[in-house]
KOLPA-870161 format. One line per 5 residues: for each residue x, y, z of N, C-alpha, C. Coordinates in pm, whole numbers, plus 50000, padded with zeros to 5 digits. Layout:
REM KOLPA-870161
X,Y,Z,X,Y,Z,X,Y,Z  ...
***
This chain:
REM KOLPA-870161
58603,69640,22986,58654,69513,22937,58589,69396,23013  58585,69437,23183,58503,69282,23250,58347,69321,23165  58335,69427,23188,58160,69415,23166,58097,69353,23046  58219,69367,22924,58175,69353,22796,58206,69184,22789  58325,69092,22859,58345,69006,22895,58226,68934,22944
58191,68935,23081,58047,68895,23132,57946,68892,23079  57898,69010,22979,57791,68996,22873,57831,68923,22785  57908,68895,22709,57965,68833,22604,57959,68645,22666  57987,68655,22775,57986,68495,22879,57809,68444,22889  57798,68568,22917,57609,68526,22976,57542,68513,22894
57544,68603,22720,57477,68629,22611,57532,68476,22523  57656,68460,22495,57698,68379,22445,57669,68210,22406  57654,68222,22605,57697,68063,22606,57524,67973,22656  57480,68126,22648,57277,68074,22691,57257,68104,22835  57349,68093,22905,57362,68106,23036,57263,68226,23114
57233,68290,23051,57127,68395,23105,57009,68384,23100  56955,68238,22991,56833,68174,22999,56802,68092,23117  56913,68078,23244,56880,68022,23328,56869,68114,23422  56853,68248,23436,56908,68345,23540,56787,68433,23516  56711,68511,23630,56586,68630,23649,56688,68754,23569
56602,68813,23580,56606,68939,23530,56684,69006,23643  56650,69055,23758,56709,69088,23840,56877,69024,23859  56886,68917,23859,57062,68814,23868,57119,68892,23762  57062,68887,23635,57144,68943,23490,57197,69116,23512  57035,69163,23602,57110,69313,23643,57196,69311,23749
57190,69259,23839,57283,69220,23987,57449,69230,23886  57447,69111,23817,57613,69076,23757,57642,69179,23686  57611,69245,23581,57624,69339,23536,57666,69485,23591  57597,69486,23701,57628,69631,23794,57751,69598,23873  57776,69421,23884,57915,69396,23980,58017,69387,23878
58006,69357,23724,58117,69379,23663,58158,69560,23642  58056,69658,23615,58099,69780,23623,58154,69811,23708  58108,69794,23847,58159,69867,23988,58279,69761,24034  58290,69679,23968,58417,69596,24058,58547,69650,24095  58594,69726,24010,58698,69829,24006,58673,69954,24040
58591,70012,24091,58517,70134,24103,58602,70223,24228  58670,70305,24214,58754,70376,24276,58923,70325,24307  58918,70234,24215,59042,70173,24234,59204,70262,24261  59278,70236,24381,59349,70340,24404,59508,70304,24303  59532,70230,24246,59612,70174,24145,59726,70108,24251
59676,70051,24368,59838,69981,24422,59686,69807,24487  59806,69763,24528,59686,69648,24608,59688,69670,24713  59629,69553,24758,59540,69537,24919,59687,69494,25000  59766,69450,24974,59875,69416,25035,59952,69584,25079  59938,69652,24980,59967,69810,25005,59940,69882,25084
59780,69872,25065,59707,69957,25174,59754,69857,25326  59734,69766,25356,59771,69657,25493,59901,69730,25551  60044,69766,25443,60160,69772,25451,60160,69895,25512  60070,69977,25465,60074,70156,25507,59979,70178,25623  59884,70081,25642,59821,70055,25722,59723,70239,25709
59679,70220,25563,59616,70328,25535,59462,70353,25567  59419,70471,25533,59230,70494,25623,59147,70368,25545  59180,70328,25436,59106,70176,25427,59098,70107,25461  59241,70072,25519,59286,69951,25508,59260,69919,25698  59229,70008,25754,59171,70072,25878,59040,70031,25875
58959,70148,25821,58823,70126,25764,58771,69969,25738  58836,69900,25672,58774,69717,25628,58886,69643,25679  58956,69658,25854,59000,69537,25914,59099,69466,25833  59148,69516,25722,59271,69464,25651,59196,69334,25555  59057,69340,25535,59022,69254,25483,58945,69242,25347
59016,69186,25207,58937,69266,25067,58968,69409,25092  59045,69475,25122,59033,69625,25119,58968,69697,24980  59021,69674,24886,58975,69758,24758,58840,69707,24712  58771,69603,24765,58714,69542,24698,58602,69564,24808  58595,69569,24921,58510,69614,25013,58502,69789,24974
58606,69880,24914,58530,70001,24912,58510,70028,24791  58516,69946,24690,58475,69905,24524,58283,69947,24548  58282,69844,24609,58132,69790,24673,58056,69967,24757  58132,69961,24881,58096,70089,24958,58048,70179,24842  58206,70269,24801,58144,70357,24711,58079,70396,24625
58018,70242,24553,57924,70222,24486,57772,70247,24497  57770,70152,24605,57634,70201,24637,57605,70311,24724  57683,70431,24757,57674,70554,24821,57643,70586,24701  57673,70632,24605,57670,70700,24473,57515,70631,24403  57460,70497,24381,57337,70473,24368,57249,70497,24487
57257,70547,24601,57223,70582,24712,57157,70702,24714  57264,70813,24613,57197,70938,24624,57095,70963,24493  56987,71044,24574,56831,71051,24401,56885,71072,24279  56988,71154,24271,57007,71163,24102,57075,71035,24075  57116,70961,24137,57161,70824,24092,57134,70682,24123
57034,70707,24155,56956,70575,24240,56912,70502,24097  56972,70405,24059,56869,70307,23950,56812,70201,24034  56806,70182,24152,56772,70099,24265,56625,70099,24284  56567,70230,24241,56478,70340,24310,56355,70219,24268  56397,70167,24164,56235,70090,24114,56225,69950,24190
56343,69883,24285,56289,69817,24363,56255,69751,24449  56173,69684,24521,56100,69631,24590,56214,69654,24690  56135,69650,24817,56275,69605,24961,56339,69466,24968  56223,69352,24919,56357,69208,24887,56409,69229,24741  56393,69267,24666,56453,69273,24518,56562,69318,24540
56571,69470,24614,56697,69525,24670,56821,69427,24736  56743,69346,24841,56849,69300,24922,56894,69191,24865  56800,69127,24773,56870,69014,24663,56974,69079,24577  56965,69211,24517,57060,69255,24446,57171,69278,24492  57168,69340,24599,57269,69393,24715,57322,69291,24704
57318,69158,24765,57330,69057,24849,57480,68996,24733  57384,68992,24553,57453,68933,24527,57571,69023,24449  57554,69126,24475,57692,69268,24441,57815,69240,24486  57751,69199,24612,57876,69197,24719,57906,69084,24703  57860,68986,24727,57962,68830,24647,57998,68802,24548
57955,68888,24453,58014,68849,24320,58164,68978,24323  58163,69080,24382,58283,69174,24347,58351,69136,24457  58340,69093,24623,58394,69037,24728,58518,68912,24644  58462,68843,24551,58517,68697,24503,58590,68780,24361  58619,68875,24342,58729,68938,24272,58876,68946,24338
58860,68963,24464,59030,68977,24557,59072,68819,24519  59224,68864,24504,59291,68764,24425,59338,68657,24525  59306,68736,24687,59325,68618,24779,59283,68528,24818  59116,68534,24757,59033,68413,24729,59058,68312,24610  59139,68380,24535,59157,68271,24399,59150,68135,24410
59255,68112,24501,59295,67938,24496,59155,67837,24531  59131,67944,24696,59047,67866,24770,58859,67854,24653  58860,67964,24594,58740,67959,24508,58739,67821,24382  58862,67866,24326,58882,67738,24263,58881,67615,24293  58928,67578,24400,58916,67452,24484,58800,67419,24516
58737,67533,24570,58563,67466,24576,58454,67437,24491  58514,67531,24368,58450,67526,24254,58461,67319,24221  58566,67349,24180,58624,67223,24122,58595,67094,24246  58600,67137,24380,58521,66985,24457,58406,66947,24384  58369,67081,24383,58193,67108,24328,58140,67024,24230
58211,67032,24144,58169,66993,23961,58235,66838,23995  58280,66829,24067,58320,66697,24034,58263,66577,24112  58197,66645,24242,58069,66590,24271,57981,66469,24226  57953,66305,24250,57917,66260,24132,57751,66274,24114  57723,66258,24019,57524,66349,23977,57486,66456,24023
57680,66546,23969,57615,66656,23970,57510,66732,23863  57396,66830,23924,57328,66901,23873,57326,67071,23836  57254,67071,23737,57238,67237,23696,57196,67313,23828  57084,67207,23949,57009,67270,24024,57127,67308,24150  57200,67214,24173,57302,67171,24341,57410,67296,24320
57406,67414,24195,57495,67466,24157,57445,67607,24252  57496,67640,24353,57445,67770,24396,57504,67856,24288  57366,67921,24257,57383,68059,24173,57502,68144,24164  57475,68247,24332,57583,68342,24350,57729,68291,24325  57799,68196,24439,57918,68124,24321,57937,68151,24172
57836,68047,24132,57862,68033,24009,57888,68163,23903  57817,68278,23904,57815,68405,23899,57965,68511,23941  58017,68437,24095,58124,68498,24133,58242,68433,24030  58252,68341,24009,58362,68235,23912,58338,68315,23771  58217,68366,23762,58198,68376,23595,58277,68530,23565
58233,68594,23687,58306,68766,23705,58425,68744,23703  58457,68653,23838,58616,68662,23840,58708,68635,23728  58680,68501,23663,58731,68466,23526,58712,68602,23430  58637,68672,23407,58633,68758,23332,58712,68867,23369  58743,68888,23514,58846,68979,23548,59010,68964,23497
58995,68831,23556,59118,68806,23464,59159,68733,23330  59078,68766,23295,59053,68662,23124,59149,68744,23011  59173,68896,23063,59231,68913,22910,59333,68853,22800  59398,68732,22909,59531,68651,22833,59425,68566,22729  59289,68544,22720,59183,68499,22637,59153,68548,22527
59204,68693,22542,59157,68752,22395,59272,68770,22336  59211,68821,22218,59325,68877,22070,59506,68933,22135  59581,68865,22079,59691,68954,22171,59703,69093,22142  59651,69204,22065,59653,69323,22075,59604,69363,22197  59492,69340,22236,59442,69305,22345,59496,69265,22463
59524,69171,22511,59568,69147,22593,59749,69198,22604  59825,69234,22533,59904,69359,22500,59900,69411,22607  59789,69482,22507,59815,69640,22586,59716,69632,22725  59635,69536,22785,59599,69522,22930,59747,69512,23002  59813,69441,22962,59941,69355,23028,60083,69448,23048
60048,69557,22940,60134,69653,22983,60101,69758,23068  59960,69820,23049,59934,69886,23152,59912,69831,23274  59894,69681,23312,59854,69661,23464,60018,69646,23517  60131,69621,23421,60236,69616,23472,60323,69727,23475  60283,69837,23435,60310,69990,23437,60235,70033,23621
60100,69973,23662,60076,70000,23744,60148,69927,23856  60179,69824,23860,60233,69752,23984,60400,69818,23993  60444,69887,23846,60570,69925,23877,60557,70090,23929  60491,70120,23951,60408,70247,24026,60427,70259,24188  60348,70125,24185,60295,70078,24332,60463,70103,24386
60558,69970,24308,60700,69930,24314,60807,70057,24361  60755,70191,24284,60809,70301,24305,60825,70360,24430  60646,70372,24480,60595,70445,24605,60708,70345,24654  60652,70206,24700,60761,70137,24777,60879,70156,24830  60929,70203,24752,61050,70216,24794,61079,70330,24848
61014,70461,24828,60990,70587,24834,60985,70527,25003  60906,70528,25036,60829,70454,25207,60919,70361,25250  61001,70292,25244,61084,70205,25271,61018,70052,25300  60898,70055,25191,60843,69890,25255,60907,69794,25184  60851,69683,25199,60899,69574,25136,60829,69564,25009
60862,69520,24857,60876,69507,24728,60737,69385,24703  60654,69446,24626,60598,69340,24608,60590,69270,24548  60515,69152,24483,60572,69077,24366,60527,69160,24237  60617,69136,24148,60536,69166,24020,60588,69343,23999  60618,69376,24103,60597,69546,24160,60753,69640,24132
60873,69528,24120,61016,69637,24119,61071,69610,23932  61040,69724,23936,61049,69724,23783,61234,69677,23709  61285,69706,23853,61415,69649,23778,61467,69468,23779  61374,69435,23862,61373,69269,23817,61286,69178,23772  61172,69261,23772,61033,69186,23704,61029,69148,23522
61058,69038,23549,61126,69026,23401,60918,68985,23327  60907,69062,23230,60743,69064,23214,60678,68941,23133  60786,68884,23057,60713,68799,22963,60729,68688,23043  60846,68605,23158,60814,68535,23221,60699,68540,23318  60654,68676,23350,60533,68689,23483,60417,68634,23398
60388,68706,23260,60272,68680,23184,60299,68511,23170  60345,68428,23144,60365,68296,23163,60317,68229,23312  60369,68226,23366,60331,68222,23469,60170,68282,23539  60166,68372,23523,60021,68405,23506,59929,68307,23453  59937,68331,23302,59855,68212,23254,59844,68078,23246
59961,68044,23337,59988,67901,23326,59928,67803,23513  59912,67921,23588,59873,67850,23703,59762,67970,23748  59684,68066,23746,59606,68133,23711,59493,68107,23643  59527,68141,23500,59443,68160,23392,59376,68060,23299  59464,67939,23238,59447,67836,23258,59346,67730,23342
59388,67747,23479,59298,67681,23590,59159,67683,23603  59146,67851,23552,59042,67934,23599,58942,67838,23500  59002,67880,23365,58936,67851,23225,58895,67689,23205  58962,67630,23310,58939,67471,23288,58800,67466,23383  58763,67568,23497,58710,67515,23592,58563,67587,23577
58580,67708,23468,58488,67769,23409,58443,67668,23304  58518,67629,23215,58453,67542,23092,58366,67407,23176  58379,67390,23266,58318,67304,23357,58223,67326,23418  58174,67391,23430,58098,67476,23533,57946,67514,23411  58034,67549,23338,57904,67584,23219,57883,67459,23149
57955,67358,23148,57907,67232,23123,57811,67178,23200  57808,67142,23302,57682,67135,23455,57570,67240,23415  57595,67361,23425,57483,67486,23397,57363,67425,23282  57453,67386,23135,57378,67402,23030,57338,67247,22983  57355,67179,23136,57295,67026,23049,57158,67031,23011
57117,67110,23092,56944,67147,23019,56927,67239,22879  57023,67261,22857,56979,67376,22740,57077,67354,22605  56968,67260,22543,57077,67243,22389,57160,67323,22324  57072,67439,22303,57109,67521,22244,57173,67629,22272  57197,67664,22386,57308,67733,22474,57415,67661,22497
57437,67492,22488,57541,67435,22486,57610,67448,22389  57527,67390,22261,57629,67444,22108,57696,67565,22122  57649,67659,22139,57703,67806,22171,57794,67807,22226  57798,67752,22352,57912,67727,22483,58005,67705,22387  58009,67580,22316,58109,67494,22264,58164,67564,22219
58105,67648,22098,58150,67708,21982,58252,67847,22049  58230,67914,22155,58314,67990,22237,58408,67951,22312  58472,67809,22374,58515,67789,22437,58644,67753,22350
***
């Protein structure tokens, strides 16, 4: 769903006429792997249990630092290396920007990303050029991570019931362990259609105002990726 999201963002709105070949494969491999071993509770979980991850990455991005890890162990080994074709800086540009674009998925960066985003764009003469790439790239993933309140409500449905089937999971173990409840997480007071409100209303919303902005700056050079923009937004 992110991956087809991100292509659908980059293909869409022209936005990939400003980006190498290499950036378009970089984002692409960080929307697949962003979730990539996901253990179905959060980073607040693992911290709480003070589990071999959460050990392992200093209590910091936990899922999202071994999203990344186990990723590239697995393109690491020969039968799965798509890496294999290149160069030693091509690599570390790709690398480089894997990890900031799936790093800027933890939801504990949200606010502060947005905030800089949005100093950013509002900047006065601002340019397509003053726009660091990777950012811009991390905003475009992240929004797409959480974009499904964007699509069709069948769609976003049934995302909204399974991610809240999972946090009432998490909610379960919880209590099982005697920790403290997390939000979103105890299925007997999480009332769902107010969370989904809330969600999209200081979340999703924000995101989408600061994204439609962002690709406004991107595509002042490109007519015809702007119409496009428009016509999607």
């Amino acid at each position: 769903d992110v991956l087809q999201g991100l292509h659908s963002l980059l293909w869409n709105t022209g936005i990939k006429q400003s980006l190498s070949e290499l950036e378009i494969f970089a984002s692409l491999v960080a929307a697949i792997i962003h979730d990539f071993e996901h253990t179905g509770t959060t980073n607040s979980f693992h911290v709480e249990r003070r589990s071999h991850m959460a050990v392992l990455y200093n209590d910091k991005s936990v899922l999202e630092n071994h999203h990344l890890s186990a990723a590239f162990q697995i393109m690491h080994r020969t039968e799965y290396n798509i890496l294999s074709g290149l160069s030693n800086e091509d690599y570390k540009e790709f690398r480089a920007l894997v990890i900031e674009m799936v790093l800027a998925t933890d939801m504990s960066a949200h606010f502060q990303q947005v905030k800089a985003m949005k100093a950013l764009l509002t900047a006065p003469d601002i340019a397509p050029d003053s726009v660091d790439k990777p950012k811009a790239l991390s905003m475009m993933l992240h929004s797409c991570d959480i974009g499904h309140p964007c699509k069709e409500w069948s769609l976003h449905e049934k995302w909204t019931r399974m991610l809240i089937e999972e946090f009432f999971r998490q909610g379960d173990r919880e209590k099982e362990l005697s920790l403290p409840s997390s939000p979103l997480c105890d299925r007997s007071s999480t009332l769902v259609p107010e969370s989904q409100v809330g969600f999209i209303n200081f979340i999703v919303v924000p995101s989408a105002d600061v994204l439609r902005d962002l690709l406004d700056v991107l595509l002042q050079n490109e007519g015809e990726g702007r119409q496009q923009h428009k016509s999607w937004m």
